[in-house]
Every structure is written in C-alpha cells, then in structure tokens.
PyMOL Python script that loads the backbone (N, CA, C, O; Angstrom):
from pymol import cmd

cmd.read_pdbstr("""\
ATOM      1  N   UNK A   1     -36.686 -61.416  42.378  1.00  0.00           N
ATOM      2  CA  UNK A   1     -37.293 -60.693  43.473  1.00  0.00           C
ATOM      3  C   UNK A   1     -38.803 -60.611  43.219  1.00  0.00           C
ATOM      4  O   UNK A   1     -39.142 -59.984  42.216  1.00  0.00           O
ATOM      5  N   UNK A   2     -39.595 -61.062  43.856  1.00  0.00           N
ATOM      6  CA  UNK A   2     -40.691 -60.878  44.154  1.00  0.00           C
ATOM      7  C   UNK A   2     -41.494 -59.619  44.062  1.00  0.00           C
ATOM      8  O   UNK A   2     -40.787 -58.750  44.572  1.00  0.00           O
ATOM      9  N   UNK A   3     -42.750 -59.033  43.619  1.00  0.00           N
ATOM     10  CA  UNK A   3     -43.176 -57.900  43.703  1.00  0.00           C
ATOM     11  C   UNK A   3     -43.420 -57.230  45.145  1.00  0.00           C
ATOM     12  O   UNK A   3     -43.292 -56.038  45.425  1.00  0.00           O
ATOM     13  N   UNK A   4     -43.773 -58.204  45.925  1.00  0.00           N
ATOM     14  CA  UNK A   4     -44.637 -57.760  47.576  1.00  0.00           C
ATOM     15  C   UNK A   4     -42.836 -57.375  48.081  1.00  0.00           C
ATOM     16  O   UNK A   4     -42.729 -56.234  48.529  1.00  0.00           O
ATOM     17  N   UNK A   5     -41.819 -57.999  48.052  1.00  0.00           N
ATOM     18  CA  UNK A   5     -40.364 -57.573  48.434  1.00  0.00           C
ATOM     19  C   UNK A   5     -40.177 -56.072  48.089  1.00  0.00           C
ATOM     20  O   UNK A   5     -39.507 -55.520  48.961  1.00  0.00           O
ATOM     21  N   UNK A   6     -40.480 -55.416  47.299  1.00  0.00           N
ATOM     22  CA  UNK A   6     -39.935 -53.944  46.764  1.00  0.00           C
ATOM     23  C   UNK A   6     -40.794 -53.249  47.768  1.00  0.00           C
ATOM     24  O   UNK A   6     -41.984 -53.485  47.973  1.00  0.00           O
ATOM     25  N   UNK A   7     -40.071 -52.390  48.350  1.00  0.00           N
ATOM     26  CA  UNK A   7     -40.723 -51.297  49.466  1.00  0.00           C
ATOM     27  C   UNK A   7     -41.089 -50.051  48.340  1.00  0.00           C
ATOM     28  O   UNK A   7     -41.807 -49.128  48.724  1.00  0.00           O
ATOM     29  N   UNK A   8     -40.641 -50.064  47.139  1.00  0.00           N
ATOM     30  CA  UNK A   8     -41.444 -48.808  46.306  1.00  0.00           C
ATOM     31  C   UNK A   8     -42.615 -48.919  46.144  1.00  0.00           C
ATOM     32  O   UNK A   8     -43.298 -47.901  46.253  1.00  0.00           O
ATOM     33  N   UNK A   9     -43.309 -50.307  45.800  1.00  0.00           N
ATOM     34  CA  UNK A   9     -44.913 -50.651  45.149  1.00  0.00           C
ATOM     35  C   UNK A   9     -45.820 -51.130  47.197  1.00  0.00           C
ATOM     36  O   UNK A   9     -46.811 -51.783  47.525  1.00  0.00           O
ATOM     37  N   UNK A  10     -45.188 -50.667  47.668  1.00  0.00           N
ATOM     38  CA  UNK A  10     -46.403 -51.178  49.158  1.00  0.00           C
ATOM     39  C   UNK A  10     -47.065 -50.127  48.775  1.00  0.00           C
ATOM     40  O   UNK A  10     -46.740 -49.074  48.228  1.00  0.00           O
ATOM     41  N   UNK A  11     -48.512 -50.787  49.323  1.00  0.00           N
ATOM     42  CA  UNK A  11     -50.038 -50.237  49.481  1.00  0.00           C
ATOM     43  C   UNK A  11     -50.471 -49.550  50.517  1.00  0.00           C
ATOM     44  O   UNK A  11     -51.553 -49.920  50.973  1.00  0.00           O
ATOM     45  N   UNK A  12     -49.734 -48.292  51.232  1.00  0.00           N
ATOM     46  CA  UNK A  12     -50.218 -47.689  52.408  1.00  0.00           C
ATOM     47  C   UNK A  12     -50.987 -47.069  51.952  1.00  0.00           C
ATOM     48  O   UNK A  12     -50.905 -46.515  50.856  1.00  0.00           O
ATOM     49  N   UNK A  13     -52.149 -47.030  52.925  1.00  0.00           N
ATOM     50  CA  UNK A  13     -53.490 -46.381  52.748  1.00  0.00           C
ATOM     51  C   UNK A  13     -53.399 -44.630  53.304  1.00  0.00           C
ATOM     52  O   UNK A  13     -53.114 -44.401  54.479  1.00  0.00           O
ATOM     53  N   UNK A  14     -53.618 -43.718  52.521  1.00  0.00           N
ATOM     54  CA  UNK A  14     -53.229 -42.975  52.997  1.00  0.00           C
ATOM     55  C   UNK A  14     -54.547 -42.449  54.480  1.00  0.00           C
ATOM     56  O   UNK A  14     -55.730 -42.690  54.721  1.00  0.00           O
ATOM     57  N   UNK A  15     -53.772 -41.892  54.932  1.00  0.00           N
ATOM     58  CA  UNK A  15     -54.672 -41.474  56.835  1.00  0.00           C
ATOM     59  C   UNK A  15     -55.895 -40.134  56.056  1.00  0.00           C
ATOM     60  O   UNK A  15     -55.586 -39.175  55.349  1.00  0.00           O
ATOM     61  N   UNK A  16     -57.455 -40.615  56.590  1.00  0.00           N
ATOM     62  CA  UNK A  16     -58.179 -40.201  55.829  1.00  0.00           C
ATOM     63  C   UNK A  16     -58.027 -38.806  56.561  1.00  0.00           C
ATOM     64  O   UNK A  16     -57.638 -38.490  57.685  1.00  0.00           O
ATOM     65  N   UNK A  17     -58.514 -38.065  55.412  1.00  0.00           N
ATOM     66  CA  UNK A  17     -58.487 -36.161  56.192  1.00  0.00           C
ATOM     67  C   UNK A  17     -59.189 -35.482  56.732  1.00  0.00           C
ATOM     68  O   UNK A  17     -60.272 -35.522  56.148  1.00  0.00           O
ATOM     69  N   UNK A  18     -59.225 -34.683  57.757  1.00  0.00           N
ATOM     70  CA  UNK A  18     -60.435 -34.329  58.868  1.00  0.00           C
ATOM     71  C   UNK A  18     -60.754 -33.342  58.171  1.00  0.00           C
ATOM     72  O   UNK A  18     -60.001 -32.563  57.588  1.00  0.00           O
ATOM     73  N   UNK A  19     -62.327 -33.354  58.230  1.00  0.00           N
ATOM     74  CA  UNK A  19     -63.050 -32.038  57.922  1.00  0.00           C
ATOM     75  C   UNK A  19     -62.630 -30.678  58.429  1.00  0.00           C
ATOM     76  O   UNK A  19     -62.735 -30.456  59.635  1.00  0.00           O
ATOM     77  N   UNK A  20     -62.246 -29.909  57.757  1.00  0.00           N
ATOM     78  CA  UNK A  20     -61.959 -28.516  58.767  1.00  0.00           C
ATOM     79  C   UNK A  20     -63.608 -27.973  59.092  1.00  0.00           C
ATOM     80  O   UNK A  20     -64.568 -28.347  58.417  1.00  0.00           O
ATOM     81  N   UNK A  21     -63.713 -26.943  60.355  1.00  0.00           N
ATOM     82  CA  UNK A  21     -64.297 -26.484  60.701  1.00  0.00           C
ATOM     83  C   UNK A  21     -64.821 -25.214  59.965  1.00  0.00           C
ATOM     84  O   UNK A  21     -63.750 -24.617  59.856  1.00  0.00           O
ATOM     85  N   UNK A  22     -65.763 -24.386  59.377  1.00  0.00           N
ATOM     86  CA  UNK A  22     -66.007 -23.429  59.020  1.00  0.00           C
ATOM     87  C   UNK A  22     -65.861 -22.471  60.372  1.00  0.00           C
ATOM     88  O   UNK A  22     -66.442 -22.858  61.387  1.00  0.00           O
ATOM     89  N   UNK A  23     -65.030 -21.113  60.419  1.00  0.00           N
ATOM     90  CA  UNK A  23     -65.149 -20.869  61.667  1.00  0.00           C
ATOM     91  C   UNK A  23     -65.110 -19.012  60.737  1.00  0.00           C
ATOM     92  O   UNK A  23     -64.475 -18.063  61.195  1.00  0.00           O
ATOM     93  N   UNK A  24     -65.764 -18.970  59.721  1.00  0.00           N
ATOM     94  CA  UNK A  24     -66.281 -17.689  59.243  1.00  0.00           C
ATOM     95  C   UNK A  24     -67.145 -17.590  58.713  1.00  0.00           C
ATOM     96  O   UNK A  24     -67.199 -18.340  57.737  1.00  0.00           O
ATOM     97  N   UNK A  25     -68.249 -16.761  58.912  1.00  0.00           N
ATOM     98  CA  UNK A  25     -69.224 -16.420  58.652  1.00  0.00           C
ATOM     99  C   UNK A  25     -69.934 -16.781  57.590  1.00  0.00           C
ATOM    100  O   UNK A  25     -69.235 -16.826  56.578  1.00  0.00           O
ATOM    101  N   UNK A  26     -71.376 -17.136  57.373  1.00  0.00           N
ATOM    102  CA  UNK A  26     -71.788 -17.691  55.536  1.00  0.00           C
ATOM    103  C   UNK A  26     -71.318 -16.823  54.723  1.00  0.00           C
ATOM    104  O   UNK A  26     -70.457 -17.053  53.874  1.00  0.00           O
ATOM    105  N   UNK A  27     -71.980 -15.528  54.982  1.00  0.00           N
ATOM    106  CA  UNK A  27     -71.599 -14.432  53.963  1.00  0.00           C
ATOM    107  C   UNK A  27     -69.972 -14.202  52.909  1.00  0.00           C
ATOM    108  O   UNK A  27     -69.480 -14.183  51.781  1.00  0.00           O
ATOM    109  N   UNK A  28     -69.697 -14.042  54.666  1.00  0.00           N
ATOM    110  CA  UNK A  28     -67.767 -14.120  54.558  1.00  0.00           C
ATOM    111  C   UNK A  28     -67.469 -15.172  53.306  1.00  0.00           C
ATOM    112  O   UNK A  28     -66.691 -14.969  52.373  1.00  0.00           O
ATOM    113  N   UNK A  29     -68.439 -16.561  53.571  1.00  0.00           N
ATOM    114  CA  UNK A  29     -67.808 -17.579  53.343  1.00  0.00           C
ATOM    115  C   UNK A  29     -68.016 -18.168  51.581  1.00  0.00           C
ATOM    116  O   UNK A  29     -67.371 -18.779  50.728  1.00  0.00           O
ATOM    117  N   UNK A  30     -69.187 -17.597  51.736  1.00  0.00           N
ATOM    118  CA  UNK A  30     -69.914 -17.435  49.998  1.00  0.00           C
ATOM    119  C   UNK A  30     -69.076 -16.399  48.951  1.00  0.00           C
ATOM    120  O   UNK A  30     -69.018 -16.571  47.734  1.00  0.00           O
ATOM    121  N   UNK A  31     -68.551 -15.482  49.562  1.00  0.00           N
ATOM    122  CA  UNK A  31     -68.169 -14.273  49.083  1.00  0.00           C
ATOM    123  C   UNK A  31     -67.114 -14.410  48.798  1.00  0.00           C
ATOM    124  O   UNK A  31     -66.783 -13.923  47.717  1.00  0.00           O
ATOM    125  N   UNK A  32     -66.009 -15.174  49.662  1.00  0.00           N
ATOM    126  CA  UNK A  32     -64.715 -15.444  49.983  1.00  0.00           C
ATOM    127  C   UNK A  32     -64.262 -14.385  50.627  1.00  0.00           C
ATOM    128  O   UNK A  32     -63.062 -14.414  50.354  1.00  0.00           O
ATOM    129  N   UNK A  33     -64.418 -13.581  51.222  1.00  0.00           N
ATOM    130  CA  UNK A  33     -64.419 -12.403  51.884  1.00  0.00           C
ATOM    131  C   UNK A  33     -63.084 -12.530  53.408  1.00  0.00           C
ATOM    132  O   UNK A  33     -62.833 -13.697  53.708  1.00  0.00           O
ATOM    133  N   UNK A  34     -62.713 -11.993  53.825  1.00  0.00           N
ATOM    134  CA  UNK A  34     -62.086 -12.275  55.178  1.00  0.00           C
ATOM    135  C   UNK A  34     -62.446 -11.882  56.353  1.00  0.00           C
ATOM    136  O   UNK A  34     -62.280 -10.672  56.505  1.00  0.00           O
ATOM    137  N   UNK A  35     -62.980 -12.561  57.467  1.00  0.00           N
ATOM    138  CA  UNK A  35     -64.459 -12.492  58.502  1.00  0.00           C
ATOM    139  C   UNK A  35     -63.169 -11.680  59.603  1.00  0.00           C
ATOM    140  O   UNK A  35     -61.993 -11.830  59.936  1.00  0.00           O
ATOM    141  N   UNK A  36     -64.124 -10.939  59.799  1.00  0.00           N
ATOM    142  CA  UNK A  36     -62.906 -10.796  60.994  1.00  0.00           C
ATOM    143  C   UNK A  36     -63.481 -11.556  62.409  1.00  0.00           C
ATOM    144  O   UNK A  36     -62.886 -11.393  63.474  1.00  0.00           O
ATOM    145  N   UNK A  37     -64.638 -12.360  62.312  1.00  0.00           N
ATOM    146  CA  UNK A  37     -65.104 -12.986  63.268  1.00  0.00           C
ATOM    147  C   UNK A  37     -66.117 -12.479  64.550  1.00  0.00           C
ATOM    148  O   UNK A  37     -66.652 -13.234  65.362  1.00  0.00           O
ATOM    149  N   UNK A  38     -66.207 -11.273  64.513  1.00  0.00           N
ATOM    150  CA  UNK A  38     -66.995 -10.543  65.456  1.00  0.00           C
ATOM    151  C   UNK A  38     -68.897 -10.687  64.927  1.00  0.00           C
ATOM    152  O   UNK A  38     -69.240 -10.834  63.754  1.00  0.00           O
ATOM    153  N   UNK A  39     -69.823 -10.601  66.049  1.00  0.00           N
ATOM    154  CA  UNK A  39     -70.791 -10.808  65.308  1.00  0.00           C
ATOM    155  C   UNK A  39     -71.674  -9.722  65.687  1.00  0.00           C
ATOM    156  O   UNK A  39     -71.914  -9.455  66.864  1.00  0.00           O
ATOM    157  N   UNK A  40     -72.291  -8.925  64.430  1.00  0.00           N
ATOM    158  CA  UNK A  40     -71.621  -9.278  63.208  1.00  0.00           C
ATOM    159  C   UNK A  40     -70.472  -8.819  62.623  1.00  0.00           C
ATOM    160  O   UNK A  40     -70.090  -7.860  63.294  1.00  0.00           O
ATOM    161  N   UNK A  41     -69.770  -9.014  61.756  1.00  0.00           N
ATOM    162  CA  UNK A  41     -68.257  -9.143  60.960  1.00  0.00           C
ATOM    163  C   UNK A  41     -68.525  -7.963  60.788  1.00  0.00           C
ATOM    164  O   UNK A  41     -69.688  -7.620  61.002  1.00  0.00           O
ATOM    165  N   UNK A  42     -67.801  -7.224  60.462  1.00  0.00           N
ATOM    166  CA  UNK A  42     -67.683  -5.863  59.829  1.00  0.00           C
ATOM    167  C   UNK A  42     -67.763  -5.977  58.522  1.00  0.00           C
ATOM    168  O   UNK A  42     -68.146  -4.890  58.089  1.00  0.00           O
ATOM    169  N   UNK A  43     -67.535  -7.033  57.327  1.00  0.00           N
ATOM    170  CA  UNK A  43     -67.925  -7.338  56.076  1.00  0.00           C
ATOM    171  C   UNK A  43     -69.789  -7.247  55.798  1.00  0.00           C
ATOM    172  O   UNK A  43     -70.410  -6.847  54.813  1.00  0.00           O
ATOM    173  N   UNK A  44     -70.267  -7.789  57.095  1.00  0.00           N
ATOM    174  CA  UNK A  44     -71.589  -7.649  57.198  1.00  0.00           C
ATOM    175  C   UNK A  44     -72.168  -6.301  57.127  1.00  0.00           C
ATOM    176  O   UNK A  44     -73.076  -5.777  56.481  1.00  0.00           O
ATOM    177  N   UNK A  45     -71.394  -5.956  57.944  1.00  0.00           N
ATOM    178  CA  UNK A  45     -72.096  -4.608  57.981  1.00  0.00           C
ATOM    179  C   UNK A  45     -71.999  -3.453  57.383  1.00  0.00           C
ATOM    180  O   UNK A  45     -72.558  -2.387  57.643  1.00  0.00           O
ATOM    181  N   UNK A  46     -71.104  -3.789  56.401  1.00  0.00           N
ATOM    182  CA  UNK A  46     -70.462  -2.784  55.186  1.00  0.00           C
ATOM    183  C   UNK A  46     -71.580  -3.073  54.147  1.00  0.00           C
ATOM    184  O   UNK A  46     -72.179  -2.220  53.491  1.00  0.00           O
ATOM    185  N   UNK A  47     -71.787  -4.609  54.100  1.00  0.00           N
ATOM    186  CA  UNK A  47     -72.626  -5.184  52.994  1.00  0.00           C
ATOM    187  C   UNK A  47     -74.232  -4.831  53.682  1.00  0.00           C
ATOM    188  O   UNK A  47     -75.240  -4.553  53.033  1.00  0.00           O
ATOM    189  N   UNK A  48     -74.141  -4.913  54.811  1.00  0.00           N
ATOM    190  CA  UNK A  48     -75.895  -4.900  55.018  1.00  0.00           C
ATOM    191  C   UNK A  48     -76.201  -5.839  55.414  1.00  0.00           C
ATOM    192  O   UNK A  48     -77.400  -5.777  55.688  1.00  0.00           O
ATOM    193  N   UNK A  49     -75.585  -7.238  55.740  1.00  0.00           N
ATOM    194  CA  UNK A  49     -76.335  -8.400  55.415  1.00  0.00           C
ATOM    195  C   UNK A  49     -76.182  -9.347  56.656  1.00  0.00           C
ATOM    196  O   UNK A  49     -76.031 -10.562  56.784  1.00  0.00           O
ATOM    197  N   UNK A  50     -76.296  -8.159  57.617  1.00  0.00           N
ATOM    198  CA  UNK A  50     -75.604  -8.433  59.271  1.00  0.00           C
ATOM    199  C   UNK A  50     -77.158  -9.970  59.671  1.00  0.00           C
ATOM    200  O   UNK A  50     -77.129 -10.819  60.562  1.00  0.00           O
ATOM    201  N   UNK A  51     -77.646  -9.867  59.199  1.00  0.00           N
ATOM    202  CA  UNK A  51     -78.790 -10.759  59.032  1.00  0.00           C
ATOM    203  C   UNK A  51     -78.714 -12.275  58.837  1.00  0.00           C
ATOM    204  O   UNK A  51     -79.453 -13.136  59.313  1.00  0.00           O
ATOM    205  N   UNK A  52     -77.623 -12.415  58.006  1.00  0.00           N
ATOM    206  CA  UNK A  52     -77.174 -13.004  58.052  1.00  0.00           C
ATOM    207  C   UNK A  52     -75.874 -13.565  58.177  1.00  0.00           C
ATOM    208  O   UNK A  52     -75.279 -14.201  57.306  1.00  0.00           O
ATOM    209  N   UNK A  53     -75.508 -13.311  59.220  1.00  0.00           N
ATOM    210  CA  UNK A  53     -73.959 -12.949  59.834  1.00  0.00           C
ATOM    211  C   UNK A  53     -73.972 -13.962  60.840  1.00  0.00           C
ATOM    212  O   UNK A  53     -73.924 -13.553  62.000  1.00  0.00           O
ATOM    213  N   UNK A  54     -74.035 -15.426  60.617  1.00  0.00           N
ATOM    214  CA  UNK A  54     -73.930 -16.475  61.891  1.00  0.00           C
ATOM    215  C   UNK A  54     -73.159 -17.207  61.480  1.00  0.00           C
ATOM    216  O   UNK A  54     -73.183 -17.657  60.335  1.00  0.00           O
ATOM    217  N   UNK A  55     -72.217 -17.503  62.446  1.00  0.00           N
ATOM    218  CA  UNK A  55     -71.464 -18.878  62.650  1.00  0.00           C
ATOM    219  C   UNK A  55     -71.956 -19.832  63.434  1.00  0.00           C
ATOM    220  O   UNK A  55     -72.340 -19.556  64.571  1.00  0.00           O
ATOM    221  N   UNK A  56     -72.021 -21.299  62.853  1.00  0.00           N
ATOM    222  CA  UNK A  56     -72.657 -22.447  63.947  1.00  0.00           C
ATOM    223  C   UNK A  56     -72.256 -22.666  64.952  1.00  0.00           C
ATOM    224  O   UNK A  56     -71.373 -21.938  65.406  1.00  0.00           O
ATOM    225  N   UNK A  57     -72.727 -23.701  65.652  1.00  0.00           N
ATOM    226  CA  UNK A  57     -72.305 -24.142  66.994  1.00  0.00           C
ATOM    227  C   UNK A  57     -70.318 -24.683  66.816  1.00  0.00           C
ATOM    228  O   UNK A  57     -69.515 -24.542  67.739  1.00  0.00           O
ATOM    229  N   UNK A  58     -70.005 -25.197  65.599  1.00  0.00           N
ATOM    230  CA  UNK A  58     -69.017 -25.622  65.467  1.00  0.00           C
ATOM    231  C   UNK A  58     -67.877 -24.580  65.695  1.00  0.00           C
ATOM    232  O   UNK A  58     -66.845 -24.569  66.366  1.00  0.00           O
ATOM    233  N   UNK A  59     -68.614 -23.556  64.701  1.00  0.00           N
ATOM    234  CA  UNK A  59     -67.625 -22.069  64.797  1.00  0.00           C
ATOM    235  C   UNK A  59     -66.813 -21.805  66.053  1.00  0.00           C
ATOM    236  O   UNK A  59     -65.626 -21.614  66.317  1.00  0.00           O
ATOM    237  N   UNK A  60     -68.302 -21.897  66.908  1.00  0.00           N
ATOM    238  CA  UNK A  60     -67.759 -21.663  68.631  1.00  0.00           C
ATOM    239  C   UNK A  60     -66.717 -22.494  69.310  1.00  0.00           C
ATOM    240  O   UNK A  60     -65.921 -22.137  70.179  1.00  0.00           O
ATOM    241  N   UNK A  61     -66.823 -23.325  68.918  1.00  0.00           N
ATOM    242  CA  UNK A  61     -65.644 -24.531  69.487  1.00  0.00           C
ATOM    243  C   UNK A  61     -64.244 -24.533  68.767  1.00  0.00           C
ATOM    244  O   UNK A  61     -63.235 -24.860  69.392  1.00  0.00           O
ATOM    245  N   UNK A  62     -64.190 -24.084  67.160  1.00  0.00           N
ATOM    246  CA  UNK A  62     -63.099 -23.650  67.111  1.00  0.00           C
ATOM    247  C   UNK A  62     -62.582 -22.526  66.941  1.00  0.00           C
ATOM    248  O   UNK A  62     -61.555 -22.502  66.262  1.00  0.00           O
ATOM    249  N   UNK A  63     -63.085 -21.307  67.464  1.00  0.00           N
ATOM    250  CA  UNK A  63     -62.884 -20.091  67.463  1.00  0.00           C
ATOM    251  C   UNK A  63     -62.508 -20.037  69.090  1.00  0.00           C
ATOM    252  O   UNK A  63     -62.176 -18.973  69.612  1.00  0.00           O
ATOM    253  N   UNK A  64     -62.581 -21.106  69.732  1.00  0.00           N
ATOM    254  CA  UNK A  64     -62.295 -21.082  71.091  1.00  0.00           C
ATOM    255  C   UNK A  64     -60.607 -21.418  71.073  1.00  0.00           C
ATOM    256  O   UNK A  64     -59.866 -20.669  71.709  1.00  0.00           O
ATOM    257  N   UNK A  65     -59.821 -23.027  70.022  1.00  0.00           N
ATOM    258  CA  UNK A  65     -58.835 -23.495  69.891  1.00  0.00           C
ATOM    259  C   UNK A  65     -58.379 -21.835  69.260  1.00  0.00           C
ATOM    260  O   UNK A  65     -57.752 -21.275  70.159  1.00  0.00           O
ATOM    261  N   UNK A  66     -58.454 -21.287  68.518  1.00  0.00           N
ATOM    262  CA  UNK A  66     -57.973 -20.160  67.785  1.00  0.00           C
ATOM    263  C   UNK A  66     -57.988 -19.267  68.378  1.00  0.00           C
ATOM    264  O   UNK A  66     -57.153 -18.549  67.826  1.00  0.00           O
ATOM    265  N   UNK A  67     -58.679 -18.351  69.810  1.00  0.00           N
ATOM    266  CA  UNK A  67     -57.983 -17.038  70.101  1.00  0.00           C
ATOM    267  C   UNK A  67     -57.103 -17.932  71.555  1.00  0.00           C
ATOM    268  O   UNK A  67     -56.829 -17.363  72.612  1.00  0.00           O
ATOM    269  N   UNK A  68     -56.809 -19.311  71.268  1.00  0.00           N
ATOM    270  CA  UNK A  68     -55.493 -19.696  72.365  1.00  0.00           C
ATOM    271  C   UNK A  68     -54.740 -19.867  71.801  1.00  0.00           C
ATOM    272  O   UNK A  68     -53.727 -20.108  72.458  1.00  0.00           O
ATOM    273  N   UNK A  69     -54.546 -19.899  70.271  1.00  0.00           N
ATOM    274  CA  UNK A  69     -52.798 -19.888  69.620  1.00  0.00           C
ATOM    275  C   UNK A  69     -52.465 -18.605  69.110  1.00  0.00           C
ATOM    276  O   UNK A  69     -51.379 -18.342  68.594  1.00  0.00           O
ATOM    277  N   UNK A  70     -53.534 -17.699  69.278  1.00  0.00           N
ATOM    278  CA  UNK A  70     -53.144 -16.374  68.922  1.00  0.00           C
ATOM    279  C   UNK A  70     -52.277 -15.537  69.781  1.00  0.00           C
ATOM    280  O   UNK A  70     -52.161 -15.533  71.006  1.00  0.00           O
ATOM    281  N   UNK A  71     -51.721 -14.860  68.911  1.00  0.00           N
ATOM    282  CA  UNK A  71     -50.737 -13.729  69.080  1.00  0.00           C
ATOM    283  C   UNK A  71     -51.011 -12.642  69.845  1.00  0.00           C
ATOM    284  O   UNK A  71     -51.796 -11.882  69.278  1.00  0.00           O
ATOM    285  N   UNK A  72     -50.563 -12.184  71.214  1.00  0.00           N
ATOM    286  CA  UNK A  72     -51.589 -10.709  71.426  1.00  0.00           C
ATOM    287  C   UNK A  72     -50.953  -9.585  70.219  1.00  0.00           C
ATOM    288  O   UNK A  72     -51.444  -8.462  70.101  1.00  0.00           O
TER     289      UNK A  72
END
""", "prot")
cmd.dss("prot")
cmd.show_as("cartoon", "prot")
cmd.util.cbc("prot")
cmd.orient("prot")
C-alpha cells in the first residue's frame, strides 16, 4: 500500500481562524476586567478612567450582532 492511499497521513490544511472582534473596552481589556459595555462601563467609572473608556468602530458592528442573540 502506498503512503498517499492511507486516509490517516492526508494533508488537510486546516481552515485559517477569524480574528475575533474586541467588543470591550481597552481598560476592561488590559485589566481583564468584565465590560459591561455601556459608555462608559461602570468598571470605568469605579476606576476613574472613564477617559479612557472607548470601543472602536469594530466594537459597534459587533455589539450590534450581540444585543440580537441576546436574551431579554
């Protein structure tokens, strides 16, 4: 038997992996903290650091997919 014949040794490439979106806050995100997403977060504003309390343009687009699979 041939090597290329054995279906154990094939070469599938595995499917490359999509970047996830950051969709919490720097602070949140440096800290490891849990954003509750409002701006600013309430982590911000416990810390002070409501200043820097932004999510990018990306945030917005998937914080849009995320309060449509949410739960009321």
């Amino acid at each position: 038997m041939a090597l290329s014949d054995d279906p154990s040794t094939d070469a599938r490439p595995n499917p490359p992996k999509r970047a996830r979106k950051a969709i919490n806050c720097e602070p949140c995100r440096n800290s490891k903290l849990k954003c509750d997403r409002n701006r600013p977060c309430s982590s911000c504003v416990l810390r002070g650091t409501t200043a820097q309390c932004y999510q990018g343009q990306d945030a917005d687009l998937a914080l849009r997919g995320f309060d449509q699979h949410r739960r009321p």
